[in-house]
N, C-alpha and C positions, 0 to 999 in steps of 0.2 A: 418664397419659402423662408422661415423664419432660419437666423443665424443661431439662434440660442433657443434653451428649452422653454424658453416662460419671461415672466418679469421677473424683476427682485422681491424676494420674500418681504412684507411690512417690516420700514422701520423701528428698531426701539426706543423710547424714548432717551437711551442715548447715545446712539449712533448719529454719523452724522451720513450726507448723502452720497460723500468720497469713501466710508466706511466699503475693504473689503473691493472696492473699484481698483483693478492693472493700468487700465489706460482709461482717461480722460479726453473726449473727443466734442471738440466745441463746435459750433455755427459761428459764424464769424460777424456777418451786419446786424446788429440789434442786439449780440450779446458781448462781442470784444469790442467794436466800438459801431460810431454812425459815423459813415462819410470819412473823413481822415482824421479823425478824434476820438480817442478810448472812450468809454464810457463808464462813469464811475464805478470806482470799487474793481474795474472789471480786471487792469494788470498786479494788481498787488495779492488777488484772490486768487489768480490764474499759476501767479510763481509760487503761490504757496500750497497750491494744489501738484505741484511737482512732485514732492515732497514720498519717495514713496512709490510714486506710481508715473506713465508715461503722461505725454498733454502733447497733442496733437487737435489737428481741425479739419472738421470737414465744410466746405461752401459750396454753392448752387449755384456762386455766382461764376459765371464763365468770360469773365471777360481782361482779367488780368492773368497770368502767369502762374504757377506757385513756388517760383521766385521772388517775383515784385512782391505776391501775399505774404512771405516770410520773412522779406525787408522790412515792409512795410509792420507787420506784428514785430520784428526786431528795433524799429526803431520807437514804437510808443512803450519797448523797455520788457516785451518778452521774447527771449531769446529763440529764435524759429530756424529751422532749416528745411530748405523749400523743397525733401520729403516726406517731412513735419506735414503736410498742409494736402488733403485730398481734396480732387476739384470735379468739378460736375465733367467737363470735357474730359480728363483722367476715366471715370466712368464710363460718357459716353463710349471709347475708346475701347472698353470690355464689351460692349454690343457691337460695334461696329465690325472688329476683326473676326467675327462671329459669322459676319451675314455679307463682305463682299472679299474678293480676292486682293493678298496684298501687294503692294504698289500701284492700287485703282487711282483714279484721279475722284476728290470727292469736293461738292462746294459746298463750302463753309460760308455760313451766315453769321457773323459775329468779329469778336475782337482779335486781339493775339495772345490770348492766354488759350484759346481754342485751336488756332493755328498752330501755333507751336504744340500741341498735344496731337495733332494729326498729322503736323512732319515727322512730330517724334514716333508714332506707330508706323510710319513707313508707306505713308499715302500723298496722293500728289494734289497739292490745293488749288480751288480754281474758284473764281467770282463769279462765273458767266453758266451758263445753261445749256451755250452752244459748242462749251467743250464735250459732252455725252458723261457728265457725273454717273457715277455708278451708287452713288450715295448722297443725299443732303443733308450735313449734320447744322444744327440752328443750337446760337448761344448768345446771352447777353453783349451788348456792346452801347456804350453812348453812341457810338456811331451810328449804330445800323439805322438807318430809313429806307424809304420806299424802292429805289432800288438793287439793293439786297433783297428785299420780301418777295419783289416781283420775280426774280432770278427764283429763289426758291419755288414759288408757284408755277413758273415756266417749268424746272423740273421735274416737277412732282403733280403736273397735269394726271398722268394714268395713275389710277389705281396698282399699289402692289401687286393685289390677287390675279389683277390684267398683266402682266409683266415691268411692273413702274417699280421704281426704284426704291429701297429703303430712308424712310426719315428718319431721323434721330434728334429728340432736342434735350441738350444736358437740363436743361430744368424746366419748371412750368409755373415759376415763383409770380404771382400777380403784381405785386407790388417789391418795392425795397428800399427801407429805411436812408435818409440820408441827412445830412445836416440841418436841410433847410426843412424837411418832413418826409413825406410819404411821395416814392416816384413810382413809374409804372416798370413791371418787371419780363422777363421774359417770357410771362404766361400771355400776357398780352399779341408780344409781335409772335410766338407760336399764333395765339388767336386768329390773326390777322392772314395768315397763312393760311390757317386750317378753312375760315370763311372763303376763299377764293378758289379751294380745290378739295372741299368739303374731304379731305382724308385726315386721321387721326396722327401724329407724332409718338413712336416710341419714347419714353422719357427714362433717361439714366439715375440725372439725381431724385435728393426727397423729394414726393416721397416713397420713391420705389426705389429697389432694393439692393441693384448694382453699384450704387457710391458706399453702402454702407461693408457691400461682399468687401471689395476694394480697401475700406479701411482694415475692418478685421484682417484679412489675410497679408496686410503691408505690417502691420503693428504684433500681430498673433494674439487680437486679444483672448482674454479667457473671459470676463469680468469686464467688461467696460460699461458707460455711464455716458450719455450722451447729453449734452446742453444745445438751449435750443428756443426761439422767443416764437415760432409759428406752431400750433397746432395742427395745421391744416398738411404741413412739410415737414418739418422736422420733429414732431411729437408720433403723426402719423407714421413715417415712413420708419422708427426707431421700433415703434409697437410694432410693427410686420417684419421687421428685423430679432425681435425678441429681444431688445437691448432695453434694458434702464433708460427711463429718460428722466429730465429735468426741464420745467419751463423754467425761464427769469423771465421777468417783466420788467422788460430794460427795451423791449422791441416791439414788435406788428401787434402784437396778441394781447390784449385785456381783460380785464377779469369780468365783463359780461361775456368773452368769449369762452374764456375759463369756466366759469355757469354754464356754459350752451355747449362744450364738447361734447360730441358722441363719444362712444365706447370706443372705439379705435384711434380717437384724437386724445385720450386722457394722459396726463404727466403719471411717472409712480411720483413724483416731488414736485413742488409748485414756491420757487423763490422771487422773495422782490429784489434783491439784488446777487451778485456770485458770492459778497461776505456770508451769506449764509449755505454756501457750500461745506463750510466747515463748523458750523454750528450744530448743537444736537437739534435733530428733527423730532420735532413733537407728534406723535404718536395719536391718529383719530381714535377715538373710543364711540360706541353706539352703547346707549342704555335709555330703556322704555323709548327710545323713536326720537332721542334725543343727539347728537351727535358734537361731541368735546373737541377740540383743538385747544390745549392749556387754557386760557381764559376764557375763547368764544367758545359758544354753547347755541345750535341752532337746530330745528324743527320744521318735521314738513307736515302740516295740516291739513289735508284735502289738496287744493289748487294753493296754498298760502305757507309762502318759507316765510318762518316766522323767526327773528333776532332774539335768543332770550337773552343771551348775553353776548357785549362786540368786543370783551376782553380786551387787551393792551393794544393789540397788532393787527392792522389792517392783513397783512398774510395770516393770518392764523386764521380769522374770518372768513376772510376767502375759498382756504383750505374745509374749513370744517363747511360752509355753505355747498361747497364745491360737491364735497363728499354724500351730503345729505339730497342732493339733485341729482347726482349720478348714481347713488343707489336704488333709486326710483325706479330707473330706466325708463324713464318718462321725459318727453322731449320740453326746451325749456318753454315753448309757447304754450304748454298745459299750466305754468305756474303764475302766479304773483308773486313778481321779486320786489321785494323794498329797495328803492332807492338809494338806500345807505350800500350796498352791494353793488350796484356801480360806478359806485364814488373811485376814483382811479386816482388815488395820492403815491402812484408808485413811478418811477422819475421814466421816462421815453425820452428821443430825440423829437 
């Protein structure tokens, strides 16, 4: 169920995308940095989006703390306290005390940013199968390999609806941004799980809807604005929440990705980096079937998005392409995109 009544009403051409925003609630890998490196623009846009209104974060990733995450964002220079910081295990955490009794002993597939979120609700953690888990919650960890998966499989042999135990996995992120590129993410070793004992995994974080309950009611927002570089996770799971979102393009997601979101993946705002968090957002216009972003100017002819004009800024482009393919609601393998619209001159790790 959505947390809010809708989207945000269309920008004006001078508003910017923090216009009218309480709290600011980020994604963390791909948009504040990759690996243990900020990424550009991304702390100096971040402190100055304080300004006014709260800056908080929400992550999928489950495998640190939101301690270590708020050191860690406090030492690349933005000031965090590891309240500041909502985590997919925190979430799972609202499902779990939901569905077993507490003080259960439950096995935990993952790091210590997971464990210590299931000490801290008052549950007793176990690695093995053969303690009689009353629950298996699964989260990111470089560690985990084949002997944790196996444990989990061991446990969750019976079907729920047969009397088998609750799964839970704080995220279902395929992939995640890192220094050196693109690593495998927790949707994967869920996968790997799910293939061996063909049952499904509840999921807490983006993009469902418990990480996001969890923010709003820590922060109160009224107005908040989500950032966010996956469509599939965090653009998605914002629109089911009813909140504003924001892509940048500093992470997973691309602007042929950007062209091909369905309706439930679309940004209200699409930035190439967080500097233009505070810049005025230009405003689409539709006249005769033609559709404006300040300079770009583009068309949909039949099967053929046609460039009339690429204007100064490759986001502008984007934008106004974007818009002219989504109002279609026509999927993008019905079209012919020009290859000037895949061109990606917008900085990733």
């Amino acid at each position: 169920m959505a947390l809010f009544s809708g989207r945000r009403p269309s920008a004006t051409p001078l508003s910017t995308p923090l216009d009218g925003v309480d709290v600011l609630l980020a994604d963390l890998d791909g948009v504040v940095y990759a690996g243990a490196g900020a990424l550009p623009h991304a702390v100096e846009s971040l402190n100055a989006a304080r300004d006014g209104r709260r800056l908080a974060y929400i992550t999928n990733n489950a495998s640190r703390t939101d301690a270590s995450v708020a050191a860690h964002l406090s030492d690349l220079g933005l000031a965090t306290a590891p309240d500041e910081v909502v985590t997919s295990p925190q979430a799972a955490m609202r499902l779990l005390v939901e569905r077993i009794p507490p003080g259960s002993t439950v096995l935990v597939v993952g790091g210590d940013g997971l464990v210590t979120e299931v000490e801290k609700a008052g549950f007793i953690v176990t690695r093995s199968a053969e303690e009689s888990p009353a629950a298996v919650v699964q989260g990111f960890a470089p560690e985990v390999g084949w002997f944790q998966l196996a444990e989990a499989a061991y446990a969750l042999a019976l079907p729920e609806d047969q009397g088998g135990i609750p799964w839970i996995a704080t995220n279902t992120d395929w992939t995640i941004p890192q220094a050196r590129g693109i690593a495998p993410g927790n949707g994967t070793l869920v996968s790997a799980v799910h293939t061996a004992v063909g049952r499904l995994a509840t999921v807490a974080g983006k993009p469902e809807v418990p990480i996001f309950q969890e923010a709003v009611a820590r922060f109160g927002a009224k107005h908040p604005l989500f950032l966010g570089d996956r469509l599939d996770t965090d653009i998605l799971g914002a629109n089911r929440a009813g909140i504003p979102s924001a892509l940048v393009l500093t992470g997973i997601d691309r602007p042929k990705h950007v062209l091909a979101a369905p309706p439930g993946s679309q940004p209200t705002f699409i930035l190439g980096d967080l500097r233009e968090l505070h810049e005025p957002y230009p405003e689409a216009t539709v006249r005769d079937g033609v559709v404006t972003v300040r300079g770009a100017r583009v068309r949909i002819d039949g099967p053929d998005v046609q460039i009339l004009a690429a204007g100064e800024s490759p986001v502008d482009l984007l934008r106004a392409s974007a818009k002219a393919i989504w109002d279609t609601g026509r999927a993008i393998f019905g079209f012919r995109v020009p290859e000037q619209l895949y061109a990606d001159p917008f900085h990733r790790p």
